[in-house]
C-alpha positions in Angstrom: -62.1 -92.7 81.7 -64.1 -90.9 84.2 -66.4 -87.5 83.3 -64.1 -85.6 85.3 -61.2 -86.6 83.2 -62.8 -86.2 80.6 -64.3 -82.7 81.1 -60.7 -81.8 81.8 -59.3 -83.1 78.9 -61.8 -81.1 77.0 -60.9 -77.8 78.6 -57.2 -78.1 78.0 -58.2 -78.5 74.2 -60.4 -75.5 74.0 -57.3 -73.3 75.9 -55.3 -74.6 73.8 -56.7 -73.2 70.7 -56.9 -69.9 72.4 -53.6 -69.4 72.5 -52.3 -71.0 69.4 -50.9 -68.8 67.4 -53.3 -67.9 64.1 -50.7 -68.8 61.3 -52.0 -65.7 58.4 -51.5 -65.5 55.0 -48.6 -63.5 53.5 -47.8 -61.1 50.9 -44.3 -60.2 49.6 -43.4 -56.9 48.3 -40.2 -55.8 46.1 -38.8 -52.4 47.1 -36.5 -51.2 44.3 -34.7 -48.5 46.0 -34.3 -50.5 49.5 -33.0 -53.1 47.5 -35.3 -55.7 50.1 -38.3 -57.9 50.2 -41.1 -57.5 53.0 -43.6 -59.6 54.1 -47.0 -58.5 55.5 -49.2 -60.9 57.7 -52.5 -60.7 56.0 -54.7 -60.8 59.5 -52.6 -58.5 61.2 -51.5 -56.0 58.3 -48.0 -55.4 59.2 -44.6 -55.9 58.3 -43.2 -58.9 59.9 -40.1 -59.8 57.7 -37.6 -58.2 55.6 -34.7 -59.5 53.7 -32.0 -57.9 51.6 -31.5 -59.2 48.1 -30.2 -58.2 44.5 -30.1 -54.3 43.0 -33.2 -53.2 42.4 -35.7 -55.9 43.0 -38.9 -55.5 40.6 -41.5 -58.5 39.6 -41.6 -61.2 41.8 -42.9 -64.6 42.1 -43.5 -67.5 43.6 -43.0 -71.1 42.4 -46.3 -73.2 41.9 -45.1 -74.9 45.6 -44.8 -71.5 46.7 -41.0 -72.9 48.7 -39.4 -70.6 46.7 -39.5 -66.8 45.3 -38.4 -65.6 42.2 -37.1 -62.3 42.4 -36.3 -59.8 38.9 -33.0 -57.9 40.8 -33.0 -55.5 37.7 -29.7 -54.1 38.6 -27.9 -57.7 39.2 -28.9 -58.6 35.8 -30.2 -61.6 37.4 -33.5 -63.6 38.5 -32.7 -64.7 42.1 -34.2 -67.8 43.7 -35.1 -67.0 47.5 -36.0 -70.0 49.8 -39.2 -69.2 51.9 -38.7 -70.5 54.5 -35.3 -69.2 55.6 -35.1 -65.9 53.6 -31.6 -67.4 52.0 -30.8 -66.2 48.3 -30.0 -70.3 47.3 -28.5 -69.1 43.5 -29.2 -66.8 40.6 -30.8 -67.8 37.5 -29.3 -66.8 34.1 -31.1 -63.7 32.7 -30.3 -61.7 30.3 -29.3 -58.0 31.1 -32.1 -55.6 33.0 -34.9 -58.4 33.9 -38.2 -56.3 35.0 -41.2 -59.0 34.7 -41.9 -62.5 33.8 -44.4 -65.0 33.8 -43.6 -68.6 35.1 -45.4 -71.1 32.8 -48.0 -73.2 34.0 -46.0 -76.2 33.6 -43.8 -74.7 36.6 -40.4 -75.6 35.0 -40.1 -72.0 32.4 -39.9 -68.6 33.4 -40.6 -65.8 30.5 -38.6 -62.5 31.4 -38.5 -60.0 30.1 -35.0 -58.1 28.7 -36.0 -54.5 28.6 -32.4 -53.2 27.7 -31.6 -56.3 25.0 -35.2 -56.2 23.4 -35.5 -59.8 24.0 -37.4 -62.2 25.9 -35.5 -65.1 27.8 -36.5 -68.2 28.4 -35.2 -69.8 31.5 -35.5 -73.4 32.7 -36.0 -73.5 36.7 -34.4 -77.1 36.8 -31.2 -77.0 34.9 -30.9 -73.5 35.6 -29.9 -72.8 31.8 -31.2 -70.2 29.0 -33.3 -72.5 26.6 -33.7 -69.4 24.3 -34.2 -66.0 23.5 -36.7 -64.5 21.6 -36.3 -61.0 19.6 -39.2 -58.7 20.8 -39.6 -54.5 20.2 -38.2 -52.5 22.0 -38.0 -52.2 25.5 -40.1 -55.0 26.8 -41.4 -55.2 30.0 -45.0 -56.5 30.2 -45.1 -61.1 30.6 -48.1 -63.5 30.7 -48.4 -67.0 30.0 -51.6 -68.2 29.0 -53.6 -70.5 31.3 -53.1 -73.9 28.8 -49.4 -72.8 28.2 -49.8 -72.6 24.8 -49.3 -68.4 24.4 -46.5 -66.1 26.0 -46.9 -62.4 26.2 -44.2 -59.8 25.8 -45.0 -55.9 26.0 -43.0 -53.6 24.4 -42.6 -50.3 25.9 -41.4 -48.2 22.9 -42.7 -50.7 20.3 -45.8 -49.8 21.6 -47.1 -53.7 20.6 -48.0 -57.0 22.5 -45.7 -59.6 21.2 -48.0 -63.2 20.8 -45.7 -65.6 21.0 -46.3 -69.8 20.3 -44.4 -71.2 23.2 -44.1 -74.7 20.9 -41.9 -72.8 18.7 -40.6 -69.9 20.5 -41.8 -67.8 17.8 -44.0 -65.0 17.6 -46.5 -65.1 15.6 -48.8 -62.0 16.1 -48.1 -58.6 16.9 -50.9 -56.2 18.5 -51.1 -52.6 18.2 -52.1 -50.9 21.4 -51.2 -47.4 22.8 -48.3 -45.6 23.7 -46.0 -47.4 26.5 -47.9 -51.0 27.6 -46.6 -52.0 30.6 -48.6 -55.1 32.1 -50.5 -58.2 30.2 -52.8 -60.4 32.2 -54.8 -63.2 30.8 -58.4 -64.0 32.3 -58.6 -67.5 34.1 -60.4 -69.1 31.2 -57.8 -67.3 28.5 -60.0 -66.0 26.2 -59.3 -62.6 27.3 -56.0 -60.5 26.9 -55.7 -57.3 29.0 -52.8 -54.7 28.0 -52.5 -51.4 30.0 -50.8 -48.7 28.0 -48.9 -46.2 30.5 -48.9 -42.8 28.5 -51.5 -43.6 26.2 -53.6 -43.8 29.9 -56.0 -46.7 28.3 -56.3 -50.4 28.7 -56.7 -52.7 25.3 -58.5 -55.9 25.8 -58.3 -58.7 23.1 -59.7 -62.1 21.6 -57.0 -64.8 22.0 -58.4 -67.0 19.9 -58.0 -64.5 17.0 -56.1 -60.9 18.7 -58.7 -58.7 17.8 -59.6 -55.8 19.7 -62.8 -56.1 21.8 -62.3 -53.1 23.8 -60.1 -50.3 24.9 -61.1 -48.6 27.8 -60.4 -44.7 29.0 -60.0 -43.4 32.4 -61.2 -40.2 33.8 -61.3 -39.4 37.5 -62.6 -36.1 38.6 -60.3 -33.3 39.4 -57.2 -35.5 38.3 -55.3 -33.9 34.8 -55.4 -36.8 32.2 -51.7 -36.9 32.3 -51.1 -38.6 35.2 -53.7 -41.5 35.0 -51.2 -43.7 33.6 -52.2 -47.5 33.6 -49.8 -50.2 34.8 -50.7 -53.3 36.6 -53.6 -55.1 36.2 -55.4 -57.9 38.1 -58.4 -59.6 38.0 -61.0 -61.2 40.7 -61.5 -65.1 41.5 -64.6 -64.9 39.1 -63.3 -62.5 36.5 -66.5 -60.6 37.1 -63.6 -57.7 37.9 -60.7 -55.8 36.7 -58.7 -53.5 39.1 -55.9 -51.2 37.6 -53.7 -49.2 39.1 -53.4 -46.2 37.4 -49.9 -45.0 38.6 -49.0 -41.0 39.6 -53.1 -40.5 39.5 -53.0 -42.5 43.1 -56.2 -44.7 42.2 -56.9 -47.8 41.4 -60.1 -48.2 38.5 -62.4 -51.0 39.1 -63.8 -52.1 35.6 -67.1 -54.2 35.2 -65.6 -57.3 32.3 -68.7 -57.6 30.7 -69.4 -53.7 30.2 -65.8 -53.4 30.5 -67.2 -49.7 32.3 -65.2 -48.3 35.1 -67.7 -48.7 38.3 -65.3 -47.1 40.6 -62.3 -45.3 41.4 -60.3 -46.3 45.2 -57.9 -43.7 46.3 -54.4 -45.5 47.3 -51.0 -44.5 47.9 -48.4 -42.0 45.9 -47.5 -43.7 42.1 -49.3 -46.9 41.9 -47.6 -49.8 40.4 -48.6 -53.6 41.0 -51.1 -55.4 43.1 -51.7 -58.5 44.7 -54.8 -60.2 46.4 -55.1 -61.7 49.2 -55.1 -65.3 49.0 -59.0 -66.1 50.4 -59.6 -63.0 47.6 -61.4 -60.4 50.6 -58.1 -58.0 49.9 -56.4 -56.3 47.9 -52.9 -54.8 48.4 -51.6 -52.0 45.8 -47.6 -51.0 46.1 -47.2 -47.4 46.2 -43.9 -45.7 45.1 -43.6 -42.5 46.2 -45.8 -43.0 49.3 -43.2 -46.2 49.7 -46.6 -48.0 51.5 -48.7 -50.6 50.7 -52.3 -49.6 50.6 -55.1 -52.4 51.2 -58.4 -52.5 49.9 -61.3 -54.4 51.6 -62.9 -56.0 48.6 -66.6 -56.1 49.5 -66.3 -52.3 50.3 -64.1 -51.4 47.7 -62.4 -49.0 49.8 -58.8 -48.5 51.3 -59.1 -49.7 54.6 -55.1 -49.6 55.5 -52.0 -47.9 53.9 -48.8 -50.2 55.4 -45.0 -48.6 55.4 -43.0 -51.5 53.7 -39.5 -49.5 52.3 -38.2 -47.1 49.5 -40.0 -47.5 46.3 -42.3 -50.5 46.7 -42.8 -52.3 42.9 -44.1 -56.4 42.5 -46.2 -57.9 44.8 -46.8 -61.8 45.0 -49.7 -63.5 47.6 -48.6 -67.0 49.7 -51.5 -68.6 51.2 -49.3 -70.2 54.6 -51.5 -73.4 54.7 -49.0 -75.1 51.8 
């Protein structure tokens, strides 16, 4: 092959990857009022999709293959199975009545949902589509986490005011933990030795021991010139290295970033109207907050920890789940 060829060859490559199109990573957002799901391109921060599904669509989730989406369509009484790819509702799941959150097991088969009208938590199997049982929790549940190993399911209780420890060998719970008035969210740390509860009126954050439930700390929020009434706790995520806690503390429009080893607050972001749930970016230099009232998503860059972006996604935005496209 001569240089010339060859040289030509070479330029036709390098054009080429110009004007490929960058494929981005994507997050999905609920919005309960609109009654769709939107996606946002990570690189670009926009809305590129949008899909109508069930009544009231809350916590969502993706299967460990990320080819489908679970979807909590409160309303439906019914966890609805999206495919990806095509946006196509495939079939509901059985659910009990009023589904808010659930966890999918890291075995990728069970989902834990949460009944908030039955007081129950239901187990459902992804493959044969059938209830494998239900579990008697307080009252008005709403918080699910499955522990890392499997072994431990978490159910909140809103009114109980408890996080429900349940062996999920036996379905049975075998510990109930005390925290403040209406938890909303659990979330295990990567290594599940920690258990973090946010308590929505009691506008603190309980974080336990697995290994025996006791309380290692409980943490308060204060942000200057908002009234303690509205910083009211809900979702809670934590970093890559669990070096950090962000929680999104609901009508006081922040989010509080909490050092895990001081478990101290190090900073307060400013983000949308009503604060629910977050999501990070998949490569983990993001983070994207859904905002209620504002009905936007705001972003956060995550090495300035500031709001870079607020994105208009629908009515009432709720659950947000990451997909990294490169699966």
């Amino acid at each position: 092959m001569s240089r010339f060829i060859r040289k030509k060859l070479f330029l036709a490559a390098v054009l080429s990857s110009l004007t490929s199109p960058t494929i981005a990573d994507e997050i999905w957002v609920s919005n309960e009022k609109s009654d769709t799901v939107v996606v946002i391109d990570t690189k670009t921060l926009e809305v590129v999709r949008e899909y109508e599904v069930g009544e009231r669509p809350r916590g969502i989730a993706f299967s460990q293959d990320y080819k489908h989406l679970y979807i909590c369509a409160s309303d439906s009484d019914a966890v609805q199975v999206m495919d990806v790819e095509s946006g196509e509702i495939l079939y509901d799941l059985p659910s009990g009545e009023d589904p808010e959150q659930f966890a999918l097991h890291p075995n990728g088969r069970l989902l834990y949902i949460a009944n908030e009208d039955d007081a129950i938590t239901t187990v459902v199997d992804t493959e044969t589509r059938k209830v494998v049982t239900q579990i008697n929790v307080g009252v008005e549940p709403e918080g699910m986490a499955v522990s890392p190993d499997g072994m431990v399911s978490i159910t909140t209780s809103e009114t109980t005011n408890m996080a429900h420890w349940i062996d999920t060998q036996t379905n049975t719970i075998f510990a109930n933990s005390l925290v403040d008035a209406r938890p909303r969210h659990a979330e295990f740390t990567a290594d599940g030795k920690r258990l973090w509860v946010s308590s929505e009126i009691g506008g603190t954050v309980t974080v336990f021991k697995t290994d025996d439930q006791s309380e290692l700390s409980k943490i308060v929020f204060e942000i200057p010139g908002v009234h303690p009434d509205k910083v009211q706790p809900v979702g809670v995520e934590l970093n890559q290295d669990n070096s950090l806690a962000f929680v999104a503390l609901g009508p006081a429009n922040h989010i509080a970033v909490v050092d895990t080893t001081s478990y101290e607050v190090i900073k307060y972001i400013l983000v949308g109207k009503r604060v629910w749930h977050m999501a990070f970016s998949p490569d983990g230099t993001q983070l994207f907050t859904t905002n209620g009232v504002s009905g936007d998503v705001s972003v956060i860059d995550l090495d300035k920890l500031e709001a870079i972006k607020a994105i208009k996604v629908g009515r009432f935005p709720w659950g947000a789940a990451a997909r990294p496209t490169d699966n």
